[in-house]
N, C-alpha and C positions, 0 to 999 in steps of 0.2 A: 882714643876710645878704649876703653879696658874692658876685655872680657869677663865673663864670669863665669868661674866654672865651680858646677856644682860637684862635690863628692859625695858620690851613693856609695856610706859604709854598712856594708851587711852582714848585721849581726846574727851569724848563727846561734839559733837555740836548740839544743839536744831536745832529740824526740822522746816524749812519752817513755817512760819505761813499760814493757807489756806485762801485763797482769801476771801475776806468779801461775805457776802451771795448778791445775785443779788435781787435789789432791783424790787419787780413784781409791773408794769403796766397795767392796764384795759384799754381796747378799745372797743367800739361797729363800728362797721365798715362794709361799703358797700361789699355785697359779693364777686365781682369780684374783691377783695382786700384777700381773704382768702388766696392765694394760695400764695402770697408775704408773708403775715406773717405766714407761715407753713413753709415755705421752711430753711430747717436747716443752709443753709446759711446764710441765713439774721438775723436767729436765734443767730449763731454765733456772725456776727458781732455787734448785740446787748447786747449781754453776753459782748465782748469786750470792750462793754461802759458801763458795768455795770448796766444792764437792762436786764429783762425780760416781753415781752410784750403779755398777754392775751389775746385774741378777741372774740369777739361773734360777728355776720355776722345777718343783720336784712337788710328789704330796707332802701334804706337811705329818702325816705319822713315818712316812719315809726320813725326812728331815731328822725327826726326833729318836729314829732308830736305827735308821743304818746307811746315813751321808756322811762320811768322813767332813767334818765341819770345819780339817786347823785350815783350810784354803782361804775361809771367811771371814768377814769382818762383824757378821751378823748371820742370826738365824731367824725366818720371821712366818713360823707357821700360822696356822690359821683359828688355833686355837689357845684354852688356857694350860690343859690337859700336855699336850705337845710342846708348849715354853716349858711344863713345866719338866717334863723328860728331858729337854737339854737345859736347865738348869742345875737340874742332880748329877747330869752324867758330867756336864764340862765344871762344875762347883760354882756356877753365878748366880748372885743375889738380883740383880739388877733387873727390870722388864721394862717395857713399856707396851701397853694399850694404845695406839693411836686412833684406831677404828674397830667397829664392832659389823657385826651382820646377821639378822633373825636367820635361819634357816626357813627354806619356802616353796613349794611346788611348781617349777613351771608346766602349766599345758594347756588344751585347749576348750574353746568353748562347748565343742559336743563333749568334750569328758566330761566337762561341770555339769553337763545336762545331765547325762546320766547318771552320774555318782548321787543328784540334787535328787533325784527319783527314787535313786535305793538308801536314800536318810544319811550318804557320806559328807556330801559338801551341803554347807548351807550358803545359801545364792546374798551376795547383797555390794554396796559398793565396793568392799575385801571380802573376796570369798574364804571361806574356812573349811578348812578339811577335819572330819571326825579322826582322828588317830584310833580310837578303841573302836570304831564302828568299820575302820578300814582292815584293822587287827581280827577284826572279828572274821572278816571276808577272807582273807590267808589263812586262818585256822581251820577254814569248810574247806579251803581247797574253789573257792568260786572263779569260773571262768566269766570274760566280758561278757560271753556271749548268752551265760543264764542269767546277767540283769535285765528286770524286768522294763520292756518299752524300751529294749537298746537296739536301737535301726542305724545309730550312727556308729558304733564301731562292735559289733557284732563278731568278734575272731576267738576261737576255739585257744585263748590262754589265759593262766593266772592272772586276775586284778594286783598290780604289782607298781610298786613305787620303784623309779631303775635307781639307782646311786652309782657311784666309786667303789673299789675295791677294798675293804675294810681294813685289808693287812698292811695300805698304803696310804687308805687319805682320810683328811678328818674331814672332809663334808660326811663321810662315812659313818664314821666314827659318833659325829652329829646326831645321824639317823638312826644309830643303836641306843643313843644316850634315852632321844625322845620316843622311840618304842618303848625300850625297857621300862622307865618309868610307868605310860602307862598298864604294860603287862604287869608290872608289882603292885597292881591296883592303886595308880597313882600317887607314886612314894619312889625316892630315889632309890633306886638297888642299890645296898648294903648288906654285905656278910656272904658268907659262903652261900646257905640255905637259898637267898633269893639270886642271887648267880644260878644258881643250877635250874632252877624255879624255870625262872624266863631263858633262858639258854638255848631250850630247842626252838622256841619261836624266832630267838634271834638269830641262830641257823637257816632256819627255812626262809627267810624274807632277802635272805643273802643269797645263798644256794640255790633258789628257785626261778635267780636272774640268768643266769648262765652267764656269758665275760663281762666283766666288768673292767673300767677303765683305772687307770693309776693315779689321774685327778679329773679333778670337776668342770675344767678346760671339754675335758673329751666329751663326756655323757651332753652335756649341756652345747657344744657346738654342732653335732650331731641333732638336739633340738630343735634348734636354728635351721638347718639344712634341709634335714629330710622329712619333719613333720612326723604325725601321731601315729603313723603307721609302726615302726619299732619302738617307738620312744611316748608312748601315750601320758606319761608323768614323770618329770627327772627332779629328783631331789638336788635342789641347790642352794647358792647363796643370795639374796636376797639383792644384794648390791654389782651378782652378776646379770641379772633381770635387766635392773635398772641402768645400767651400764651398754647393756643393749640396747634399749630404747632411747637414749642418747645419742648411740651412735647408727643409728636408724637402720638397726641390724631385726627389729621384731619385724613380724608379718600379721596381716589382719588374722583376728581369727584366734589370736595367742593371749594367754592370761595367766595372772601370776595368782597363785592361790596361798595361804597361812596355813598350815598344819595347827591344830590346837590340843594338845598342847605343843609350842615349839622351843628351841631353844634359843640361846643368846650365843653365836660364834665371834668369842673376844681373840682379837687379832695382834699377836701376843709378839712383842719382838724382842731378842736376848739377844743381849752387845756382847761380841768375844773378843771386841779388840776397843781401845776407846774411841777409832773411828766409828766404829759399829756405835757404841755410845751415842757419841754426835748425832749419828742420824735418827737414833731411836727419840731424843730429845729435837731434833728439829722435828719430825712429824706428830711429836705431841703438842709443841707448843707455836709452830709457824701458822698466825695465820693464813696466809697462800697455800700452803699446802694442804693444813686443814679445810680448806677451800675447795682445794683440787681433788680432793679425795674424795668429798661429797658428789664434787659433777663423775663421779665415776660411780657412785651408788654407796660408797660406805657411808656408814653415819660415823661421823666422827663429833669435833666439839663445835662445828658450824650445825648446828640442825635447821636454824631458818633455809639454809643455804641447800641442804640434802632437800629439806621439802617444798623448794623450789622447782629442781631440779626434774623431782619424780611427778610435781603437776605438768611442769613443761610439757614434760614428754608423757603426759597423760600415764603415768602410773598410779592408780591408788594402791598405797601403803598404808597403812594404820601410825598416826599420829606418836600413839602413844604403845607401847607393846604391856600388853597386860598378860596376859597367856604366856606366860614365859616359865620353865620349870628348870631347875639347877641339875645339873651332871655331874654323874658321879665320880666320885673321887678317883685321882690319877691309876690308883692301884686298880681299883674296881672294876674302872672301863678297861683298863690292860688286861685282865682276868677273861672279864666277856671279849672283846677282841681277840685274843688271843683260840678262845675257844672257838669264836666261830672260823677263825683259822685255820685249824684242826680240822675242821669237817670237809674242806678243801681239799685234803690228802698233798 
């Protein structure tokens, strides 16, 4: 009888080689942008292009003035005005837009009531806020508590929009653009004569806050928190709103209102390095990312996708932005910024 023996020959196979290491990117970037690059998603699908991207969150006029930027790979303030001061100063042609964001009031429904009673907001599925009829109310000096039929917040201070600090952040800077306009009787500020013109109003609507935060992170989480009592209307970004009620951070009671006229905050990113590059072109042209940045409130090049989002979560937005007035030129706004700076001591 002959046995049989079997040979088990075992052919090793080399494993896998591991993925080359992900090449890390630096960003300095407008706050209301943190929560996009933290989110493991978008993490992800950066990893999948073989990238990891860094951030540190500063204002974006700070950014554009006085961040030492050779540490970065990128600069990615929150406006057009602030790419365009690190464009001149570092000598780059290059930008990219990936997302844009109206500027917008968040606050509450007894403020709508009463502002709806003194002819500021008009009530409807997007509320709107008069800009000249609220300009009007900072020029008397009117307190809450002289509007008329005001039971619900009734306190012996200035009618007052709170923003950022102007000498630091462009949601700020925002809010100067769309005063000024309408105090130059609805026309961009241009030229010396209409700078000095609008100047001391744009002073007093600063000045008359007392401290003011460094970015738009502070005033607005502070919204979140404590409610109408210090914070009865914070000037923000439209896509911080929404980004909130996504992540089930609003409270009953809360509503996001349109300033008319507003403006358009284009979110403006300059590559300092050709990594920086890369990434300025994946978030223009990926769709996931352009995807990911919608469920975060920007409107990017997904809009079905942004105004999914914002019904989800029950926010009315305006479809289409009509009311939108242009800002003034790099110089211009540096001029008034810088002035209401001045009054600062």
């Amino acid at each position: 009888m002959t046995a049989a023996v079997v040979v088990v020959v075992n052919v090793s196979q080399d494993d896998p080689p591991p993925p080359p290491p992900l090449t890390i990117v630096r960003g300095v970037i407008g706050s209301e942008k943190k929560a996009f690059f933290e989110d493991p998603r978008v993490r992800q699908a950066l990893a999948g292009q073989g990238v990891k991207v860094e951030v540190e969150s500063a204002g974006s006029r700070q950014i554009a003035t006085s961040i030492n930027l050779d540490r970065y790979d990128f600069a990615f303030p929150s406006s057009a005005p602030a790419g365009e001061s690190i464009q001149r100063a570092r000598h780059v042609n290059t930008k990219y837009t990936p997302f844009s964001s109206p500027m917008a009031i968040a606050t509450f429904q007894p403020i709508v009531d009463v502002l709806a009673k003194a002819g500021v907001v008009k009530k409807g599925p997007v509320p709107t806020f008069s800009v000249d009829r609220y300009l009007g109310l900072v020029t008397s000096g009117t307190k809450w508590a002289q509007l008329s039929r005001n039971s619900a917040y009734p306190v012996d201070k200035n009618v007052l929009v709170s923003t950022t600090d102007p000498r630091t952040s462009n949601s700020a800077a925002m809010y100067l653009a769309t005063a000024s306009y309408v105090a130059n009787g609805n026309a961009v500020v241009h030229g010396t004569t209409a700078e000095k013109s609008v100047l001391p109003l744009m002073t007093r609507l600063f000045t008359s806050q007392g401290y003011t935060d460094n970015t738009s992170e502070g005033p607005f989480n502070e919204y979140l928190t404590v409610g109408m009592g210090p914070t009865p209307m914070v000037w923000i970004y439209e896509a911080q709103y929404v980004d909130a009620a996504a992540r089930g951070r609003l409270k009953p009671g809360m509503v996001l209102m349109y300033p008319s006229p507003t403006v358009l905050s284009q979110h403006t990113l300059v590559p300092l390095t050709p990594s920086g590059d890369r990434i300025g072109r994946l978030l223009s042209t990926d769709p996931e990312l352009q995807g990911l940045a919608a469920e975060h409130g920007l409107r990017s090049g997904d809009a079905t996708r942004f105004a999914k989002v914002a019904a989800d979560h029950q926010v009315p937005v305006p479809k289409d932005l009509i009311d939108v007035v242009d800002i003034p030129s790099y110089d211009t706004l540096e001029h008034l910024l810088d002035g209401v700076a001045k009054s600062y001591g």
